[in-house]
C-alpha positions as CSV (number, residue, x, y, z in Angstrom):
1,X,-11.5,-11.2,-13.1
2,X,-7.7,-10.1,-12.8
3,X,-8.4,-7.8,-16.2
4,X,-11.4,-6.1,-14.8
5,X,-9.9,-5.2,-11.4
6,X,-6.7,-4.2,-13.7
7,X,-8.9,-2.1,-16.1
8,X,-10.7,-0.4,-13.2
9,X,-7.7,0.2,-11.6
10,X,-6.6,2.0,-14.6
11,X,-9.9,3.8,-16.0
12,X,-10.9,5.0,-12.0
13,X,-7.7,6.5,-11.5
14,X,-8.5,9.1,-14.3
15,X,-11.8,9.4,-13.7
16,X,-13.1,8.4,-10.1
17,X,-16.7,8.8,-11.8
18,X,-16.1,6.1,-14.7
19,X,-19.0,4.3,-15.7
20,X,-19.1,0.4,-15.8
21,X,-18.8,0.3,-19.8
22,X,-16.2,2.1,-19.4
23,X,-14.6,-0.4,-17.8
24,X,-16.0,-3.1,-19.7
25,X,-14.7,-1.3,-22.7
26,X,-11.1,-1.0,-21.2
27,X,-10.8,-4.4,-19.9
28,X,-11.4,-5.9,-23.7
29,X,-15.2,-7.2,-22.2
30,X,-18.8,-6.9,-22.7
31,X,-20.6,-4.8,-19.9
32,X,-22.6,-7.9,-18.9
33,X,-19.4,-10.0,-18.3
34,X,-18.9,-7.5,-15.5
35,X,-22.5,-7.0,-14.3
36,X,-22.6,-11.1,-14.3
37,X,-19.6,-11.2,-11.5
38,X,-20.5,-7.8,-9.8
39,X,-24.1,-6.3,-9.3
40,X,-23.3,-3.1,-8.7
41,X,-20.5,-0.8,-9.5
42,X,-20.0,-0.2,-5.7
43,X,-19.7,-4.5,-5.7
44,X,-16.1,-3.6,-7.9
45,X,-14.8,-1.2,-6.0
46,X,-15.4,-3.1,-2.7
47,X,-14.2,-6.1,-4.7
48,X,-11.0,-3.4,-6.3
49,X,-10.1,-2.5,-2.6
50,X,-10.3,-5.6,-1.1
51,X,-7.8,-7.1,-4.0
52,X,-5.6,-4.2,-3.8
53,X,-5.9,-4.7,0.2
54,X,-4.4,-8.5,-0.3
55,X,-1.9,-7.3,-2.7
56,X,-0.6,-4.9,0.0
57,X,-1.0,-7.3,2.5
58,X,1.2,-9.9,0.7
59,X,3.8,-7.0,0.2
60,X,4.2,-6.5,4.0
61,X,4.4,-10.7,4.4
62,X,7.1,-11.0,2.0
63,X,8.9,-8.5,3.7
64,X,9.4,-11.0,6.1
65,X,8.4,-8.5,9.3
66,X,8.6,-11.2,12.2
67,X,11.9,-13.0,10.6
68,X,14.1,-11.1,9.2
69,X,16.5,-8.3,10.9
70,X,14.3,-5.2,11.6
71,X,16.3,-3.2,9.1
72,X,16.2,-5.6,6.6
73,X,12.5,-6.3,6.8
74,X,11.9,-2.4,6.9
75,X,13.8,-2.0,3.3
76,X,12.0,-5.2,1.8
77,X,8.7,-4.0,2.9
78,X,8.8,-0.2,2.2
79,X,10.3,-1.5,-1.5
80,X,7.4,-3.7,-2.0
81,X,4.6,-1.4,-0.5
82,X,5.8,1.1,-2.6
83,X,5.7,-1.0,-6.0
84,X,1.9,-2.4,-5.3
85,X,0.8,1.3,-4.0
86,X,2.1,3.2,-7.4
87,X,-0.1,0.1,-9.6
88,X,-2.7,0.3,-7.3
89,X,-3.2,4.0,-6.2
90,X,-6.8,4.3,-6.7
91,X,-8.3,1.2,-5.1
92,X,-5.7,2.2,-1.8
93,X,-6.9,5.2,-1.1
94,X,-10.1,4.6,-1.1
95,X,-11.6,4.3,2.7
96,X,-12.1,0.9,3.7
97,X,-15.6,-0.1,5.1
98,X,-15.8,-1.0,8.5
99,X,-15.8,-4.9,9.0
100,X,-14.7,-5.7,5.3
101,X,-11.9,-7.7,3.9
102,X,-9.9,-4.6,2.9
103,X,-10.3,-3.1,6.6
104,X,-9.3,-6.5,8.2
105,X,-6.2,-6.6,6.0
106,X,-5.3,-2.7,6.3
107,X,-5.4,-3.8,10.3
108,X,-2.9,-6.6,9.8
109,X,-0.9,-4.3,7.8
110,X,-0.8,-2.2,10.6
111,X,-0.3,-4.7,13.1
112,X,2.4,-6.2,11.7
113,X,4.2,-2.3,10.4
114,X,4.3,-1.7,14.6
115,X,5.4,-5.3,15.5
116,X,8.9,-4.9,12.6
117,X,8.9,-1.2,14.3
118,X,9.1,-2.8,17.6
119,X,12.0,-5.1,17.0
120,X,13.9,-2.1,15.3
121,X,12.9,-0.2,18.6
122,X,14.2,-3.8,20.4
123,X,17.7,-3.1,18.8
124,X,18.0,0.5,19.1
125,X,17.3,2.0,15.8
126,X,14.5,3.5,17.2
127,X,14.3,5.7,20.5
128,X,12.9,3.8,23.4
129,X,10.3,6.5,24.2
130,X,9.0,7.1,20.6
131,X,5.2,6.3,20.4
132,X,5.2,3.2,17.6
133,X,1.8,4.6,16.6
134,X,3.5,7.7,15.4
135,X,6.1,6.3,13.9
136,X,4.2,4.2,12.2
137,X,2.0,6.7,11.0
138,X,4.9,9.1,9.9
139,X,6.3,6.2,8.2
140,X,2.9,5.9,6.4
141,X,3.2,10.2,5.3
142,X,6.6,9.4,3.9
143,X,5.3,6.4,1.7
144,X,3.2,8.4,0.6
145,X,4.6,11.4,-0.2
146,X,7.5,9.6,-1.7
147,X,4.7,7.9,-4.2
148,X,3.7,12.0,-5.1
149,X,6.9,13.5,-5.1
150,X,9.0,10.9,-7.2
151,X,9.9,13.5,-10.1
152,X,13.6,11.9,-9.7
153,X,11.4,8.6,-11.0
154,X,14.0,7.0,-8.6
155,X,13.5,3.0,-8.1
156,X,11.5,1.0,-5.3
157,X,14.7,0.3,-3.6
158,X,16.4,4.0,-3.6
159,X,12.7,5.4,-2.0
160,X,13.2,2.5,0.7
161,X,16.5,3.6,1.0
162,X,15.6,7.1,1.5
163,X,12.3,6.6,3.5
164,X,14.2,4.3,6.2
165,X,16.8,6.8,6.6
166,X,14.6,9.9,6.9
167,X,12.6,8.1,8.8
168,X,15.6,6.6,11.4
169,X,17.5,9.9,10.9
170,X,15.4,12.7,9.9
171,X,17.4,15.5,8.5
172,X,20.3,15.7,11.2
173,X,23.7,15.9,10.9
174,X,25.5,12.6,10.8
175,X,28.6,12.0,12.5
């Protein structure tokens, strides 16, 4: 199962289009091994999201959001959201379906990005007045555009670096 989703991962992200031989052919099976454990090629991508979803979701738990220090959390979580986002770029940008698994988790990632934003807002990092929602979602644009704009091919841990401090400092001064 864990080659197929990987070998859809791969062959979708070339061509969104890709048949299910295709994919058969790049995960090393015979078409009917996928057609026996999906029954439609929409079955794999909702099955490809949904993994990708957990993946994500297991990124943002390991960062330990509720445990450990706000800053700390924020590194380890960007750092690992970043790694399963750049293998997994296809299936996580597709829109989740209302009510599915991959929705469900993309909520818990949410909740639980504004709960460590919260405890970083708790010890001053972050402005008392800034909306969390905001923040949350510029924190989201910089992910992302760090994903697109990596030419440096800097590591997990320098993007973290830099998307915590652009997104606690911006581009002012320091002192």
């Amino acid at each position: 199962m864990r080659a197929i989703l990987e070998a859809a991962e791969r062959v979708l992200a070339q061509e969104s289009g890709a048949s299910m031989e295709q994919i058969a052919a790049a995960a090393g099976v015979a078409r009917t091994t996928i057609h026996r454990r999906f029954a439609s090629r929409q079955a794999l991508i909702e099955a490809l999201a949904s993994s990708a979803a957990r993946q994500l979701a297991q990124a943002v738990d390991d960062g330990r959001p509720d445990t450990a220090p706000p800053l700390v959390a924020m590194h380890r979580i960007t750092a690992n959201v970043l790694e399963v986002k750049s293998a997994w770029a296809f299936a996580l940008g597709l829109p989740a379906a209302p009510g599915s698994e991959a929705a469900v988790l993309h909520q818990h990632i949410a909740r639980s990005c504004t709960a460590v934003l919260k405890r970083a807002q708790d010890d001053k990092l972050i402005d008392q007045a800034a909306d969390l929602d905001w923040v949350r979602r510029v924190y989201y644009a910089l992910i992302g555009e760090s994903l697109h704009g990596n030419a440096d091919g800097a590591d997990p841990d320098t993007l973290a670096a830099r998307i915590i401090d652009t997104l606690l400092h911006g581009a002012s001064p320091r002192a």
